[in-house]
Structure formats: C-alpha cells, structure tokens
N, C-alpha and C positions, 0 to 999 in steps of 0.2 A: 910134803914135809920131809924135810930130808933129814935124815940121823946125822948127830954132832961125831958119833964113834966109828960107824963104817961108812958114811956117809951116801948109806942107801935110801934112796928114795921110797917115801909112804906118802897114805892116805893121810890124810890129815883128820879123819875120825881114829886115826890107828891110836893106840894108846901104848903099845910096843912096836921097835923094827921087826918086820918080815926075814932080814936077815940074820940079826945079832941079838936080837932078844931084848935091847935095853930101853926103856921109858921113854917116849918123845916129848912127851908133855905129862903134868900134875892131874892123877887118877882122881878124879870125882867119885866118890861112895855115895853120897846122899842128895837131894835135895831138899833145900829148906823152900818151902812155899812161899813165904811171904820177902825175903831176898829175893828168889828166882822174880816174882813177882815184881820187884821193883828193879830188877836187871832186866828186864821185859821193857821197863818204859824209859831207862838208862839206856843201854846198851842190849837192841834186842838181838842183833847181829850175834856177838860175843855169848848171850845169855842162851842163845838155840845151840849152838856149838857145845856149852857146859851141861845141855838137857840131853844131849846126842850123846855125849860121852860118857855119862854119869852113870853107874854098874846100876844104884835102883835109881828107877825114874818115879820118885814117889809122888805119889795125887793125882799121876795122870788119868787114871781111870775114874778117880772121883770127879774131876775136872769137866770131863768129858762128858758126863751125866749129869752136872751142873748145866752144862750148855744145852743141852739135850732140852732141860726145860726153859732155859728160854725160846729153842727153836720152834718147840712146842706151843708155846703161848704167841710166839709172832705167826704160827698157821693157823693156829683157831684164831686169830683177829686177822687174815688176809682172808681166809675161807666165812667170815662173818659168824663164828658157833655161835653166837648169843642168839641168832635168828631160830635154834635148834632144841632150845632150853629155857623154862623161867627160872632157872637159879645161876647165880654166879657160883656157888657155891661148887655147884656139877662141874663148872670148867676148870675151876683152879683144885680142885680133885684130879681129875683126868690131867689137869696138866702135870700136876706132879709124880701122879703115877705111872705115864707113860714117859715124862720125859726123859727121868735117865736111861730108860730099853734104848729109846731113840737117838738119846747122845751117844751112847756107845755105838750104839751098830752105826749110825752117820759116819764117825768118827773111823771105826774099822772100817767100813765102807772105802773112804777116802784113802786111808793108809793101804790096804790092798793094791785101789789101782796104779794109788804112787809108787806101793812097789814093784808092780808092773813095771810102772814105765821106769823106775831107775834101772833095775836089771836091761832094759833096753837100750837105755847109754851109758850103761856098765858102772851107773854109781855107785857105789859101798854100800849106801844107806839102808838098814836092816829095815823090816817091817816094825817093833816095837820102837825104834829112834823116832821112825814117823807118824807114828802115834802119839808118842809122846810132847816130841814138838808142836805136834797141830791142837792137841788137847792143850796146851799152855798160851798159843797162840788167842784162843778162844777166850781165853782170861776177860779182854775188856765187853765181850758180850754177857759174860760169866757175872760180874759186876753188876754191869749195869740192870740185871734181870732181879739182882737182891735189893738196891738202891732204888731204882723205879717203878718195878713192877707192882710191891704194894701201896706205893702214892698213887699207881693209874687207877688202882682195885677202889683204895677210898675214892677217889674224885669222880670217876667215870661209874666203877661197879659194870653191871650187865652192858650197859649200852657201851660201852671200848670193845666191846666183842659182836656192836649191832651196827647196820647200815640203814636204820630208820627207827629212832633219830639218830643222826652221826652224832659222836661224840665232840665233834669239834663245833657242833651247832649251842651243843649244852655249854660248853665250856672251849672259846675259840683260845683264846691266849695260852693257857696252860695244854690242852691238848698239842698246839704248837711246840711249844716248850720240850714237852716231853718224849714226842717222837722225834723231834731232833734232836734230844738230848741219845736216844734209844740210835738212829740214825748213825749218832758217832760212833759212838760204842762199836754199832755194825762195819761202819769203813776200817775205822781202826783193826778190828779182828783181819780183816779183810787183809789190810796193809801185812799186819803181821805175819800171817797166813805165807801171803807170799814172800817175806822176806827168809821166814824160814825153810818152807819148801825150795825157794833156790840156793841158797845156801847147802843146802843138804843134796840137790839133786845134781849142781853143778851145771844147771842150762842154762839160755838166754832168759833175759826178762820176756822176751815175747813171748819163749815157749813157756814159762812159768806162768804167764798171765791166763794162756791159753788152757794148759791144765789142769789148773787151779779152779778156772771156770766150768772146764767140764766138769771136776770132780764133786766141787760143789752142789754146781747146779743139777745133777744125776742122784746128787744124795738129795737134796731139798724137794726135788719131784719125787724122790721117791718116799718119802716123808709125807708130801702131800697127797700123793696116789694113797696111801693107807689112810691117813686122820681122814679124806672124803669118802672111803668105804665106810669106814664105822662112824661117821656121822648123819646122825639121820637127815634125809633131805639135801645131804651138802651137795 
C-alpha cells in the first residue's frame, strides 16, 4: 500500500505510514457481529481484511468456543460415544462443557503455528489478526451447529451418536439431508478458512492449501487423541 503523502510503501494491514505517520486507509474500532457476518458471505475477501485491521476484534473468542462445540459433537459421532453411555443427555452435557476449552485451544493452536509460518515469509500478520479471522471464518460451522444440531437430537436422540443401529437405517432420508446439510457448513468453513489465511499470510494457494491442512488436521487429531482418552472404551 503506498502512501498518497510520501509515497512510501506499506503493508497493507498497516493502518499508518512507516514513514510519515499519516492514515492509509479508514481505522476500524469495532466489530458488529451480525454485519461482519453477512460481509463473510458478501465479500469475505474484503470482510477478513476489516477483521485484520479492526483495534477490537470483538466475539472472536466467543466464536471460537461456539465452534469448539460443534467440533466436539462431530468427534463424539465419528468416535461413535453413544456406544459408551445410555443417555443422550451425558453427551450433549460433555458436549457443551468441553466444547468451548476445545474451540479455543484448536483455535490457538492453529493461530500459533500460522504464526510460525508467517514470521517465516515475513508476513505482518500478528498472532491475534489470526485468530481472529480464523475464529469468524468458522462462522458457517458455528450456525449450522445451533440450526441442526437440535433437529438431529429430536430425530435421531442416542443412536446419531451409535453404529448399531445406524441412524440412517432409523431414518434414511432425513439423516441424508442433514449431514449434508452439516457437510456444507463444513466445506464452506473450510473455503473460508483458506481464503482468509491466504490473504493474511500472502502465499500461494497450494501452500495455503497445504498449511491449512496440516494445521487443521494436527488440531482435530489432537482433539480426538483427548475425547478417546476420556472416553470409556473409545
């Protein structure tokens, strides 16, 4: 970004020149949730850029702990918990009380080793920027966990968390229905994910694709390394 006044060259997260002191672009103070939210599905390009900049990155941590229990409930039905408990009741306890620990540290998790690797090709991008954006990023998993998750609770109950009888045996159509509805949700996060980590870190899309995976996929194992300790039998 080049300054209009000395026409010294910046960052484009800068929010003043490095040389002359003066404003490159319009200072963001807040964020509004439900704007940002629909600047996410408008313009999510534009919208990670105004989460980057913005002095407070408000909700991100709420955010983050939101997702936290979805990710939670999509490993107790990959790990099969209802095989482990006769109550639903026990799972969607456990789910809620663990999942925001687990959104946030995922979440730090991830932002750490992003900030590893930008310090490596000397991106700008602070460790809370990255946070922030990947925590809003998360948004359409974030959704879809409040919107689906208690239609799966009435329909399925216990057996959406068993492999005998599957739940798509009880109820094939809707079972369908609703883990691909859950399915999007997950590409989409996914999509965004990366659109905002490259943006922020300034690489290729391969290598964005690349560390996005490992980042992920090191948080989600490690996620599932703990929920099969504390679960009995898992």
């Amino acid at each position: 970004m080049t300054c209009a006044v000395c026409n010294t060259e910046n960052d484009r997260l800068a929010l003043t020149c490095k040389q002359c002191g003066g404003y490159l672009q319009t200072k963001v103070e807040n964020l509004d949730l439900f704007s940002t939210a629909w600047g996410i599905v408008e313009r999510p390009r534009v919208t990670f850029h105004a989460i980057a900049i913005a002095r407070h990155k408000n909700y991100a941590i709420v955010l983050s702990a939101a997702a936290g229990v979805a990710l939670v409930f999509f490993l107790f039905w990959f790990i099969k918990a209802g095989e482990y408990t006769d109550s639903l009741l026990n799972i969607i306890a456990a789910g809620i009380a663990t999942g925001p620990f687990v959104g946030i540290c995922a979440v730090l998790l991830c932002s750490l080793l992003l900030r590893l690797f930008a310090m490596l090709v000397a991106a700008p991008a602070s460790f809370w920027q990255i946070y922030a954006v990947t925590s809003y990023a998360l948004l359409p998993v974030t959704v879809s966990a409040i919107l689906f998750l208690p239609i799966e609770f009435m329909t399925f109950g216990l057996y959406l968390f068993m492999k005998n009888p599957s739940p798509y045996l009880l109820k094939p159509a809707s079972y369908v229905l609703l883990m691909g509805l859950d399915g999007l949700s997950a590409l989409w996060s996914a999509l965004l994910l990366l659109v905002a980590w490259q943006s922020l870190l300034r690489t290729s899309w391969v290598k964005t694709v690349f560390i996005s995976a490992a980042c992920v996929g090191g948080c989600a194992a490690g996620a599932y390394f703990i929920l099969a300790r504390i679960t009995p039998g898992a």
